[in-house]
ROMITI-748140 format. One record per residue (C-alpha): residue in three letters; x, y, z. Coordinates in steps of 0.02 Angstrom, whole numbers, plus 32768, in hexadecimal, padded with zeros to 4 digits. Layout:
N
alaXYZ...
This chain:
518
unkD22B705EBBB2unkD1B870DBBB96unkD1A97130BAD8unkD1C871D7BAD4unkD1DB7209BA16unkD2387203B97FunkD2AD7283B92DunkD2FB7275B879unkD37E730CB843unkD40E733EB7DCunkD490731BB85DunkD4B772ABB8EAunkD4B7734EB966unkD42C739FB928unkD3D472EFB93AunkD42872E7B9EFunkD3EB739CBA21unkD31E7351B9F9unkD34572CEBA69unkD396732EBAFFunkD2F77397BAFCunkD2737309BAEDunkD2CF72BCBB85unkD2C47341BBE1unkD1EC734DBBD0unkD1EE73BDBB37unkD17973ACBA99unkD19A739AB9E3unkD18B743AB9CFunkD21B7478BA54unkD28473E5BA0EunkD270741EB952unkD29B74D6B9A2unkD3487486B9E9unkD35E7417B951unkD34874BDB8DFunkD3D37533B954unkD44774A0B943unkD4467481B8A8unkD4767543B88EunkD50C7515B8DAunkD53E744EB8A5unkD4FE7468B7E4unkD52E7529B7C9unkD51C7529B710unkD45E74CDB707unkD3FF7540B7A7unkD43775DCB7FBunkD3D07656B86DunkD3E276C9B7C3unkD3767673B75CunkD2D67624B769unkD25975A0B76AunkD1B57549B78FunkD17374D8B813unkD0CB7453B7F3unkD093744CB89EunkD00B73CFB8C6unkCFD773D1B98AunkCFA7734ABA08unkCEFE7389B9D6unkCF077374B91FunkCF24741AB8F5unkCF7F7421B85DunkCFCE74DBB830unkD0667519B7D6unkD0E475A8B818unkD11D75FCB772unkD1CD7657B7B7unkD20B7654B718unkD26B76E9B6C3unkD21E7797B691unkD2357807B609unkD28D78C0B62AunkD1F47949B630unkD26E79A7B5B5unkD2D37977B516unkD36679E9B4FBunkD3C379FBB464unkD41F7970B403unkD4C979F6B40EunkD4B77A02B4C9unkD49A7949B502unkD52D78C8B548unkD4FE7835B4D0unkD56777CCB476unkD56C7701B440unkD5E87681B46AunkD5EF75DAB42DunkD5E8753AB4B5unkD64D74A6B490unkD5EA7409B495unkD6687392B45AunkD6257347B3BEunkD5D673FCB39EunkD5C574ABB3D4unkD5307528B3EEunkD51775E5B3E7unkD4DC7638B48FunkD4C576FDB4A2unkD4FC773BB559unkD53577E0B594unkD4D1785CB616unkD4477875B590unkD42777A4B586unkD3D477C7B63DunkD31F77B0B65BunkD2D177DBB70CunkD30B7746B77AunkD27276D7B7E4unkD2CD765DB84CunkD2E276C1B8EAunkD22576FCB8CCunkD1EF765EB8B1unkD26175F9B943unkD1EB7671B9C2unkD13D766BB980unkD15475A8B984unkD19875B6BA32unkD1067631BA70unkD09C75C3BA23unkD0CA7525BA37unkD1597511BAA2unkD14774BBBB5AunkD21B74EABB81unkD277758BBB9AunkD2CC75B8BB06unkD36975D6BB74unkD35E750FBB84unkD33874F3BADAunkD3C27565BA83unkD44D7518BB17unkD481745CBA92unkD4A974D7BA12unkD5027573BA8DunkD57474D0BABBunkD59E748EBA21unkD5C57540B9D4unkD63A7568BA6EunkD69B74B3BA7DunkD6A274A0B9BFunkD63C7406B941unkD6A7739AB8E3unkD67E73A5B82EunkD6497323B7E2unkD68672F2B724unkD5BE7317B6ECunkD5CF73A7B734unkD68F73F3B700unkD64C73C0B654unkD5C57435B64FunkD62E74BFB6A9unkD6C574B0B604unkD62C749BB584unkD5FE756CB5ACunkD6D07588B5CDunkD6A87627B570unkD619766FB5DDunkD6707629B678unkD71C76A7B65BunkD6A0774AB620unkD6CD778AB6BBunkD75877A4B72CunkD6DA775BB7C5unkD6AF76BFB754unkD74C767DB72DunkD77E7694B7D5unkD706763BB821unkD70575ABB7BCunkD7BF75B0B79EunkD8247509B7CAunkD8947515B841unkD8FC7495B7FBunkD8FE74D6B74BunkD8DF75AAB768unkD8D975A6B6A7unkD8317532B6ADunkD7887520B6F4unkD78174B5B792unkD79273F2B761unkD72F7351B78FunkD7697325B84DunkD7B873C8B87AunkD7377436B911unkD6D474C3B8DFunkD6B8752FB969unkD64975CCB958unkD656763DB9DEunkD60676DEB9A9unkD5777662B973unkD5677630BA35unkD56276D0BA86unkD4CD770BB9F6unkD46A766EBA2CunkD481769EBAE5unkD43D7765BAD7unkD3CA7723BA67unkD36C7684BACFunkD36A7715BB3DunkD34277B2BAFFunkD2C0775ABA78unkD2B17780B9BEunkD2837845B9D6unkD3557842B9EFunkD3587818B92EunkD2C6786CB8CBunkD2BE7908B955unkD3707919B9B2unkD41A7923B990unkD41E7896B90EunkD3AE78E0B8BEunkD4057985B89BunkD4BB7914B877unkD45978CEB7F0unkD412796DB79AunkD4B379D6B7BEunkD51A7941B75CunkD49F7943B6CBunkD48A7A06B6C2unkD54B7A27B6B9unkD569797CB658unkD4D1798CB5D1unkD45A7915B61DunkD3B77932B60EunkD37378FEB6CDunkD336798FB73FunkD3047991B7E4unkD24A79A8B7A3unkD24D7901B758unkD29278B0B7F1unkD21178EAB865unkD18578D4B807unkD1A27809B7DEunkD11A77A1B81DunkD11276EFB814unkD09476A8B7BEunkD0047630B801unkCFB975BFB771unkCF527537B764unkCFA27494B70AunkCF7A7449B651unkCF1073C0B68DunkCEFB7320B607unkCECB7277B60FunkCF3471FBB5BBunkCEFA713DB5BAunkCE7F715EB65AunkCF3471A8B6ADunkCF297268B6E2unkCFBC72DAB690unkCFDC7380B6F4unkD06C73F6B6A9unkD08C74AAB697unkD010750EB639unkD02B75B6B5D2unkD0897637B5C3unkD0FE759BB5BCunkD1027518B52DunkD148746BB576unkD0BC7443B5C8unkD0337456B54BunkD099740BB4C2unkD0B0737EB518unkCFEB7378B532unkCFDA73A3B475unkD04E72EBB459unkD0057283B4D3unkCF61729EB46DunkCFA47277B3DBunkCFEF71DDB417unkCF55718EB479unkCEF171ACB3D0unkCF6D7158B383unkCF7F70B1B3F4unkD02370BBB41AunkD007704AB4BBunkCFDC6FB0B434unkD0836FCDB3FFunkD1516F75B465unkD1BE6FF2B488unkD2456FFDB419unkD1E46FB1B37BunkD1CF7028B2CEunkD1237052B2FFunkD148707FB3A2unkD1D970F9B354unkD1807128B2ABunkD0E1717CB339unkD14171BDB3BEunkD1BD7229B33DunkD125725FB2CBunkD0D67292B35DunkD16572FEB395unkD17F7347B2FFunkD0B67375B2E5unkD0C473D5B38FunkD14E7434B33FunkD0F57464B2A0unkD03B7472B306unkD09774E8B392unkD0E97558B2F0unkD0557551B28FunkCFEC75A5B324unkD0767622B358unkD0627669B2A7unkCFB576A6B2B3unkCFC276D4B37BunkD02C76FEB419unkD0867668B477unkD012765DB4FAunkCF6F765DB484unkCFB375CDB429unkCFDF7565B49CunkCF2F757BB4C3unkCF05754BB420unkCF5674B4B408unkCEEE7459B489unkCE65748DB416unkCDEF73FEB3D3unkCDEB743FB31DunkCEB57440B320unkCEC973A3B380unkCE48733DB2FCunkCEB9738AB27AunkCF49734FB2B1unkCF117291B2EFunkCEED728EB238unkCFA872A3B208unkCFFA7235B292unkCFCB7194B259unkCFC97178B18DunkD04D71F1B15CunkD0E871FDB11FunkD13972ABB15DunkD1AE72F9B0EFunkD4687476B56CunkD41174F5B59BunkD44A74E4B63CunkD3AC74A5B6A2unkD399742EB73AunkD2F073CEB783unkD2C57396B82EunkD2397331B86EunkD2047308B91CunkD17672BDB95DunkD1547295BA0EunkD0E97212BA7DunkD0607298BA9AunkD036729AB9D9unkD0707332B9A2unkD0D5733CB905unkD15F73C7B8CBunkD1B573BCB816unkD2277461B7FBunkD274748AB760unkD2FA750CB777unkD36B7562B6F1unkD3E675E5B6D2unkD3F175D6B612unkD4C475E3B60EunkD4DA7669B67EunkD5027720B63EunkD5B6771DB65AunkD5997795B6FDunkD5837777B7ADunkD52677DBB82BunkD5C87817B87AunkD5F277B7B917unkD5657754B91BunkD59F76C4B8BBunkD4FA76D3B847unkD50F76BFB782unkD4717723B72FunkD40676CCB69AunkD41D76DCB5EAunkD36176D1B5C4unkD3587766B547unkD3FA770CB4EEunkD3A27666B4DAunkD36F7642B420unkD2DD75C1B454unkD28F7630B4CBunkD28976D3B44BunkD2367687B3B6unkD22C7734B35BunkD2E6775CB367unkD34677BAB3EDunkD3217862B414unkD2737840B3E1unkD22F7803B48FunkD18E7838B4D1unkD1C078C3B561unkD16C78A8B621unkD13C77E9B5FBunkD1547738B649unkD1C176CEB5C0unkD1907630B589unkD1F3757BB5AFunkD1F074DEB581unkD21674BBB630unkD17B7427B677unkD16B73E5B712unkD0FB7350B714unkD091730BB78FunkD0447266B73FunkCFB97207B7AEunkCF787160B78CunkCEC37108B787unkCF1470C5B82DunkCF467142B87BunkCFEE7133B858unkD05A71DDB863unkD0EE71FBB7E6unkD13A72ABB7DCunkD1BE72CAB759unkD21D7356B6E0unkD2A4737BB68DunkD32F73DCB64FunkD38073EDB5AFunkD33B7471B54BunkD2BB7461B4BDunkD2E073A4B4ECunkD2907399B57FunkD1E3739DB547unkD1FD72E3B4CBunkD26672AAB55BunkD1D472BCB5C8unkD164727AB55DunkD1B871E9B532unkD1D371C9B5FFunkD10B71D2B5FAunkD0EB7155B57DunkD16770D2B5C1unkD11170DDB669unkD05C70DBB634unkD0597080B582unkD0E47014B596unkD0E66FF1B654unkD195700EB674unkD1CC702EB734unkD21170E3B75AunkD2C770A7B732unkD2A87067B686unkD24470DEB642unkD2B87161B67EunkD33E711EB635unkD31F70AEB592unkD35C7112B4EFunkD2F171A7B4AAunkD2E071F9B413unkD2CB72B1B3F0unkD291731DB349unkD2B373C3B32AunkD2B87413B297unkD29F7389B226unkD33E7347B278unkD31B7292B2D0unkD3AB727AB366unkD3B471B6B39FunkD411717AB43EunkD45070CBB425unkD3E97042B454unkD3607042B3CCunkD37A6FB2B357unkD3D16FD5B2A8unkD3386F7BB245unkD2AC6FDEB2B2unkD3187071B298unkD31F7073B1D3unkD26770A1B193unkD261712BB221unkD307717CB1F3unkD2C87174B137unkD22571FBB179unkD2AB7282B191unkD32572DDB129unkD3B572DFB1B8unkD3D6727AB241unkD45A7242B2CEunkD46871A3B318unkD4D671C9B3C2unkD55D716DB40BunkD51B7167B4C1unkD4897198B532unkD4AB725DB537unkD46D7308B59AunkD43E7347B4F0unkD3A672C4B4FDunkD36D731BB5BCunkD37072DDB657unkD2CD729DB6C3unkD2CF728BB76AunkD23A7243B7B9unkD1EB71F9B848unkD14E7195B872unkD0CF714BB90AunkD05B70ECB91EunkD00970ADB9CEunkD0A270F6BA11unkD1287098B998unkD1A87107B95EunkD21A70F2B8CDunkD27A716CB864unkD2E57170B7C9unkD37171F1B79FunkD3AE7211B6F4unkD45371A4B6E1unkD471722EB62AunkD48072BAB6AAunkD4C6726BB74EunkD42C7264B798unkD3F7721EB858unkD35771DAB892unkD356719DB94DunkD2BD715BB9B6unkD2B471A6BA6AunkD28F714DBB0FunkD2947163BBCD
């Protein structure tokens, strides 16, 4: 049989709708398009057409460059009395979290922006042919899955905002509820917007009549969105951080976003450090890994204090501030949003890892198109200075980092995550199984993590309770978790070499990795 690629998603369709399209002669690239329109319709909560996202693109050619389509900020802040923003509080289970939403929450949306330029530049297929696996499965209905109706009753309260919400993601079985695991979801108004726009293009959205939905909705509703903002986005073109790690070459997402270079910051730390002389699981191995994590936190705070985001993620790769902290890794003793990654990669050599997101959703739809708009401007780890404080007419920054990791071999491995502030550790801890402890894709993707944030250490089980104790006595608060959990992200990641395939999909978020053949 002859190899034709490799696709590793968030859900079996999405999965399913890379495959159809490298089948039928496409490229990564129109495959992570297809993957990326289904998944707005089969995982509704973690990617929608009103959010945004970034793709690490690395061509047949070995080109490596990264499509930033990730949300803007309004050219205009209006007054706190005027705006449509309020919190709500999501139900995790053993906890709960505080999310803003409301009209005002909404940044300038780069999906539909970004879906095109990738096509015009990169695409081989029609977009009619690549937006038809997820026109189907929004007109005949996807049966939700239990990952997914989890995620759908953790924002219950953002999902029934709206009159349109709860009625499209109403059971039928139970009209009092959100739709449960095994019942269909169908999402018509979603498949006739995917239609007019495959083929009308993206001008429909940031030009046309979506457009003016949009800023009529937030001008009578006190968003903050005009049709200004709209058609001016542009999506972004950036070079990627570009590292060596134990002769193995690192490419990520570089500023205005964060993920990538902090993960650049802690690979540095850790090679200094020797963490490859260490066995997984053992107290070193532990002790280095969370001291690292929790020196890119106070390193990445430490520069934001003296200068803007994007200047300090410059700074961190800095010699001076690297030496500094090498110093500290080793001797001392330290005192949901919703997101969704694909990766494809094809047997021409090119390599696509998207990172998509839609924060929670806003509470509002773009009336009858089936399209929940971000909550960007209501997410506490992406406004660092408070709300209302945001800088007007500017990119935001993510932790979102798609990962492109190439061997002294030759060997291709593209990967990212979601999960939130998480999926930068969870990332780097994918990286260090592959590379320092030569784990295969499955393993490393799915052996326990750890993650620190804000002097709290969180453990999934699987760690042993004697390595465990003199690493939980470096931090004030901890958590040791029941089970393998979202919270900790969720990599999905695929690899070739000499035209072997193999993937790995994220069993904490239901994830799917399939190798494709004729």
């Amino acid at each position: 049989m002859k190899p034709l690629g490799a696709a590793a998603c968030g859900h079996p369709q999405t999965a399913e709708a890379a495959e159809l399209i490298l089948r039928d002669g496409g490229n990564a690239f129109d495959a992570v398009i297809a993957a990326f329109l289904t998944s707005c319709v089969v995982e509704p909560v973690l990617a929608s057409l009103g959010g945004g996202g970034f793709l690490l693109a690395h061509t047949a050619a070995q080109r490596t460059i990264v499509y930033d389509f990730f949300a803007h900020t309004p050219r205009v802040a209006l007054a706190k009395d005027e705006l449509d923003f309020f919190p709500i509080h999501a139900d995790f289970g053993t906890t709960t979290q505080e999310f803003h939403i409301g009209l005002a929450s909404i940044a300038t949306p780069g999906a539909v922006k970004g879906v095109f330029k990738i096509h015009q530049d990169l695409g081989s297929m029609p977009m009619t042919e690549l937006a038809q696996p997820a026109i189907e499965i929004a007109r005949e209905g996807v049966r939700m899955t239990a990952f997914q109706a989890s995620i759908l009753n953790i924002i219950a309260p953002i999902l029934t905002v709206t009159e349109e919400t709860r009625r499209q993601y109403r059971s039928d079985r139970h009209p009092d509820s959100l739709i449960n695991a095994g019942e269909i979801l169908k999402q018509t108004p979603m498949a006739d917007f995917l239609e007019a726009l495959a083929r009308e293009g993206g001008d429909l959205f940031y030009h046309g009549e979506i457009a003016q939905v949009i800023a009529d909705i937030c001008s009578h509703g006190g968003g903050q969105l005009t049709r200004q903002d709209l058609a001016n986005y542009t999506v972004a073109l950036r070079n990627p951080v570009d590292v060596r790690y134990r002769k193995h070459r690192v490419q990520t997402n570089p500023a205005p976003s964060c993920g990538g270079t902090l993960i650049a910051f802690a690979l540095n730390l850790l090679e200094h450090a020797g963490i490859n002389r260490c066995e997984f699981g053992s107290v070193r191995h532990l002790q280095l890994l969370t001291r690292a994590m929790r020196l890119t936190n106070e390193a990445r705070f430490q520069a934001h204090s003296a200068a803007s985001e994007s200047t300090a993620l410059e700074q961190l790769l800095d010699a001076r501030l690297l030496s500094e902290y090498r110093k500290k890794i080793s001797g001392n003793r330290l005192s949901l949003r919703g997101t969704t990654h694909m990766s494809v990669i094809d047997a021409d050599g090119n390599v696509a890892g998207l990172t998509a997101s839609n924060g929670e959703g806003c509470g509002h739809m773009i009336p009858d198109t089936g399209v929940m708009l971000n909550n960007m401007l209501g997410e506490e780890d992406l406004n660092p200075d408070g709300f209302y404080r945001w800088p007007v007419n500017q990119r935001m920054t993510s932790m979102m980092a798609p990962t492109l990791l190439i061997s002294p071999e030759g060997q291709k491995i593209c990967l990212g995550s979601g999960g939130s502030n998480r999926l930068r550790t969870a990332i780097l801890q994918v990286l260090i199984n592959i590379i320092d402890f030569g784990m295969n894709l499955d393993q490393a993707v799915n052996l326990p993590r750890v993650h620190v944030e804000k002097d709290w250490l969180n453990v999934e089980p699987g760690f042993e309770a004697d390595v465990l104790r003199p690493v939980l006595d470096e931090f004030s608060n901890s958590r040791i978790w029941r089970q393998q959990n979202m919270f900790f992200g969720g990599v999905h990641a695929v690899s070739e070499q000499d035209q072997r395939f193999s993937g790995a999909g994220d069993r904490r978020r239901a994830g799917v990795a399939m190798v494709v053949a004729d």
